[in-house]
Kinemage of the C-alpha trace (Angstrom):
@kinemage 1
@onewidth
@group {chain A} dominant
@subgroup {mainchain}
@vectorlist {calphas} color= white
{ca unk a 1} P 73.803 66.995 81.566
{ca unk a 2} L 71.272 66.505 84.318
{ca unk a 3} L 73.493 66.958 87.584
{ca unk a 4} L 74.224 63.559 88.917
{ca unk a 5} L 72.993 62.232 92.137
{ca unk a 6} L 76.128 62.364 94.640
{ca unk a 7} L 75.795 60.301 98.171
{ca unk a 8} L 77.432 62.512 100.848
{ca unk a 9} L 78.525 59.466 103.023
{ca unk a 10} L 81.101 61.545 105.305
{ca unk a 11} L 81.565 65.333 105.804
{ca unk a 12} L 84.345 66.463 108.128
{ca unk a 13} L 86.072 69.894 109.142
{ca unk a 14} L 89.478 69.907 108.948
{ca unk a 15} L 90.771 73.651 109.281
{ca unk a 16} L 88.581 76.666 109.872
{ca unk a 17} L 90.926 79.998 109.053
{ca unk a 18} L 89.389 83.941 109.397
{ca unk a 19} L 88.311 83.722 105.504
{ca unk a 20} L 87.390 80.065 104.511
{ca unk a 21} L 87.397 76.620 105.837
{ca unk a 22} L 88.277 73.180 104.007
{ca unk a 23} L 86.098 70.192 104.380
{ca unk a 24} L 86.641 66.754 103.292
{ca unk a 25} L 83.750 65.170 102.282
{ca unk a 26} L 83.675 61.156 101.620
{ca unk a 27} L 81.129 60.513 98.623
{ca unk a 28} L 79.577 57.882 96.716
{ca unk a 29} L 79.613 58.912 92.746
{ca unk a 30} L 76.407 57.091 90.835
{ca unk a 31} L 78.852 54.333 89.406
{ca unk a 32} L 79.004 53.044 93.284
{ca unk a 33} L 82.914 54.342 93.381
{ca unk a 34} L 83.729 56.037 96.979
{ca unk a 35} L 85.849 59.222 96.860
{ca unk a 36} L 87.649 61.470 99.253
{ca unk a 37} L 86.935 65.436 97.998
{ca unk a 38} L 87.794 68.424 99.867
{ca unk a 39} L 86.282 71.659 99.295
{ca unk a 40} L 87.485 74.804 100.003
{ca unk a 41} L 84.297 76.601 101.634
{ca unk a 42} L 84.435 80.244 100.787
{ca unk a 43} L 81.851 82.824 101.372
{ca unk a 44} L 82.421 84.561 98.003
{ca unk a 45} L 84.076 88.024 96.671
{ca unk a 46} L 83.966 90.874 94.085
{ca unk a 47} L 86.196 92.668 91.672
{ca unk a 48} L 86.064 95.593 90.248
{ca unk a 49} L 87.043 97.082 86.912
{ca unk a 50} L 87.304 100.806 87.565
{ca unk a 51} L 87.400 103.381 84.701
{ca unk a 52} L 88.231 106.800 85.153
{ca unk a 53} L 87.002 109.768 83.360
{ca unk a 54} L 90.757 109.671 81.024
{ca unk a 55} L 89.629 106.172 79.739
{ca unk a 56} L 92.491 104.226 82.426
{ca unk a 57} L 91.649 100.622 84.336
{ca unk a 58} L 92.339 101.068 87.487
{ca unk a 59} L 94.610 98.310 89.171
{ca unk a 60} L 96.245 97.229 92.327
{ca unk a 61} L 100.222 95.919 92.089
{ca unk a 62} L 99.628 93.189 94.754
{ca unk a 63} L 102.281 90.609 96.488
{ca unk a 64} L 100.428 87.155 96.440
{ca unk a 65} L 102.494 84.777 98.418
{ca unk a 66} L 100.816 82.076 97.295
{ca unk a 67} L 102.413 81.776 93.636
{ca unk a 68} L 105.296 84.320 95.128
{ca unk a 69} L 105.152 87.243 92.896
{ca unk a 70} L 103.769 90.196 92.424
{ca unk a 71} L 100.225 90.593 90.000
{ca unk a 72} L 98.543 93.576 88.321
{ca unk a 73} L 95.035 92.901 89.699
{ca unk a 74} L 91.436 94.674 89.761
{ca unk a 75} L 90.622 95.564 93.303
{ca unk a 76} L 88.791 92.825 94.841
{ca unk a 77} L 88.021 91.562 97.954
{ca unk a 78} L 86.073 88.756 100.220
{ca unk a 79} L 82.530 89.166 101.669
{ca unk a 80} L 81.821 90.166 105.174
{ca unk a 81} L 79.270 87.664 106.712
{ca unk a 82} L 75.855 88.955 104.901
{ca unk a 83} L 77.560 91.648 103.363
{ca unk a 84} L 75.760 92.463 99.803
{ca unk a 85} L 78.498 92.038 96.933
{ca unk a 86} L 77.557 95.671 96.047
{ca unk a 87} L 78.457 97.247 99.534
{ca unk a 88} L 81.387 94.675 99.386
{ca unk a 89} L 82.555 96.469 96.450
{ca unk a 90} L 82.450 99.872 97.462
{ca unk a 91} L 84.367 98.954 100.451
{ca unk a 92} L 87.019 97.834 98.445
{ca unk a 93} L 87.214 100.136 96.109
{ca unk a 94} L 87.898 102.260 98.524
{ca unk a 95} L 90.152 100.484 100.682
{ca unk a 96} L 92.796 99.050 97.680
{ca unk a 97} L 92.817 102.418 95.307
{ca unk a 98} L 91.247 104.932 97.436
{ca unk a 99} L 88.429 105.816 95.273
{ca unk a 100} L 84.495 106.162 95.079
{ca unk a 101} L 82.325 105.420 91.764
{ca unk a 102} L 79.075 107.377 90.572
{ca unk a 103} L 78.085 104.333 88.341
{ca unk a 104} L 78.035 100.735 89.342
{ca unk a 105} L 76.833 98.167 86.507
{ca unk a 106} L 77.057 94.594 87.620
{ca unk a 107} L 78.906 92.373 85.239
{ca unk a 108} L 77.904 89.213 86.203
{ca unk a 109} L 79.275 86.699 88.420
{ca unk a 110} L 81.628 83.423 88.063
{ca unk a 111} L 82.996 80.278 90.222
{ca unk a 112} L 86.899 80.961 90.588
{ca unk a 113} L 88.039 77.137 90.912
{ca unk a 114} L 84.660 75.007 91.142
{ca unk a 115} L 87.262 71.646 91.079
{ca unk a 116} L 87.903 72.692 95.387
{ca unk a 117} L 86.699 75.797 95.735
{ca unk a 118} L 83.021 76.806 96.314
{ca unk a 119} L 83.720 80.782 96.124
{ca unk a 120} L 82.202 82.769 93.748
{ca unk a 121} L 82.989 85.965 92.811
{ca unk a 122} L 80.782 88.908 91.199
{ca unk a 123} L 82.086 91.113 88.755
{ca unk a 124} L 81.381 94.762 88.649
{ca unk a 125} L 82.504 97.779 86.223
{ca unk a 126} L 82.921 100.997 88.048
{ca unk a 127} L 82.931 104.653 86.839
{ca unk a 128} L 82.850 107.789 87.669
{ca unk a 129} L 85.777 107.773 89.716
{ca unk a 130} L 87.053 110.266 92.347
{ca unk a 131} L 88.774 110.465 95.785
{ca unk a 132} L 87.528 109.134 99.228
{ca unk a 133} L 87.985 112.040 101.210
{ca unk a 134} L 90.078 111.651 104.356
{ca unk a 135} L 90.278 107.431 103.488
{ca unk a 136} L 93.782 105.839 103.665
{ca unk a 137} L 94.566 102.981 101.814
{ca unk a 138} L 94.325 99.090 103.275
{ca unk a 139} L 97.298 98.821 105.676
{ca unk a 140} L 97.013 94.941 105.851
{ca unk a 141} L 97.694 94.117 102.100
{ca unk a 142} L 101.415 94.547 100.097
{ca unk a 143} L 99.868 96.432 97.074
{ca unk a 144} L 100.240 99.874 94.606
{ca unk a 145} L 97.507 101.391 92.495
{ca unk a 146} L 97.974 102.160 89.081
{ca unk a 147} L 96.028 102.958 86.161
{ca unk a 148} L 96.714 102.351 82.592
{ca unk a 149} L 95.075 103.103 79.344
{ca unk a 150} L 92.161 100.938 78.242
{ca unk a 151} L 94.352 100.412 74.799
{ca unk a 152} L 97.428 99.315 77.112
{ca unk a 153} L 95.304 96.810 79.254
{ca unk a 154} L 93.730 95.232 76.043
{ca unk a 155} L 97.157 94.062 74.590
{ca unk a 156} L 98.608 93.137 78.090
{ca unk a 157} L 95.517 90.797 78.380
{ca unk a 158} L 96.214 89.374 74.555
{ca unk a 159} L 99.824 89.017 75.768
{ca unk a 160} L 99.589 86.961 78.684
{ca unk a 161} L 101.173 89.846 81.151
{ca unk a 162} L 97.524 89.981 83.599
{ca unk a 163} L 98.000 86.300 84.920
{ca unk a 164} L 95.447 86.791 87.396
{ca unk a 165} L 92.374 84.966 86.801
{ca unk a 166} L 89.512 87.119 88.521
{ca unk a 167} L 90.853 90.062 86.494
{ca unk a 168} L 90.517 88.190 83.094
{ca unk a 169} L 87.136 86.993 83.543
{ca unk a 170} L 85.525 90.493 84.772
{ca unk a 171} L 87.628 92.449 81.872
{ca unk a 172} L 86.207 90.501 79.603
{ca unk a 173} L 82.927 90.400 80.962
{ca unk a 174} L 83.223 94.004 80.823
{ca unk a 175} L 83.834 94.337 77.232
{ca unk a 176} L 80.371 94.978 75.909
{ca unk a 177} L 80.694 98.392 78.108
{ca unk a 178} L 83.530 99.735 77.400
């Protein structure tokens, strides 16, 4: 499908927060029909699949208010204005489970909700784990690393218990590696 031409015929602010802002655009699809969209303006994010040297995923144990529970999730996090997804990832790494990586192999990348969302997120596997020296752990964030067997994560992913959709998509783009 060739992408269709799209009349922007409005395109408005209407909240601007630290990490994203939404926009409501008024458009004019090619069947002449006028819509109201909003978008959800992101600047874009990693996540990380760590492995350590004992064949574990690394995860965080994360409060997201949003859906009010608690998810096992890869360590991921949002881009700093021109911040390359690499350094992005390091950062985080760092900050959510307090470790470094020798290897970084990029995994590819993925739109989390294209329906309202423009962020995109790129996947990378990490390994070669070991302790930041003298680094403490993100203070702003409600979250636990934990690692689990490879074997363990597999059947939790088959089973439905990792809800969270970022961690999905880079597990299994990180199949053909591990």
């Amino acid at each position: 499908m060739d992408t269709p031409h799209v009349e922007v015929l409005r395109r408005q602010v209407r909240l601007i927060t630290r990490i994203f802002q939404l926009r409501e655009d008024q458009v004019r699809t090619p069947d002449g029909r006028v819509h109201t969209w909003y978008i959800l303006e992101h600047p874009g994010a990693v996540v990380i699949v760590p492995i350590d040297a004992q064949g574990r995923a690394w995860f965080v144990r994360q409060y997201r208010h949003a859906v009010g529970q608690v998810l096992l999730e890869f360590p991921a996090g949002t881009l700093e204005p021109n911040e390359p997804p690499l350094t992005c990832a390091q950062r985080e790494l760092a900050e959510e489970i307090g470790m470094q990586a020798d290897e970084w192999i990029p995994l590819g990348s993925f739109y989390v909700a294209p329906g309202y969302s423009s962020e995109r997120m790129v996947a990378y596997l990490a390994r070669g784990l070991r302790p930041v020296q003298g680094h403490a752990l993100d203070e702003d964030e409600i979250l636990q690393p934990e690692a689990h067997p490879i074997e363990q994560v597999d059947a939790w992913m088959r089973e439905g218990r990792i809800q969270d959709g970022k961690s999905l998509a880079a597990w299994l783009l990180a199949q053909r590696y591990l």
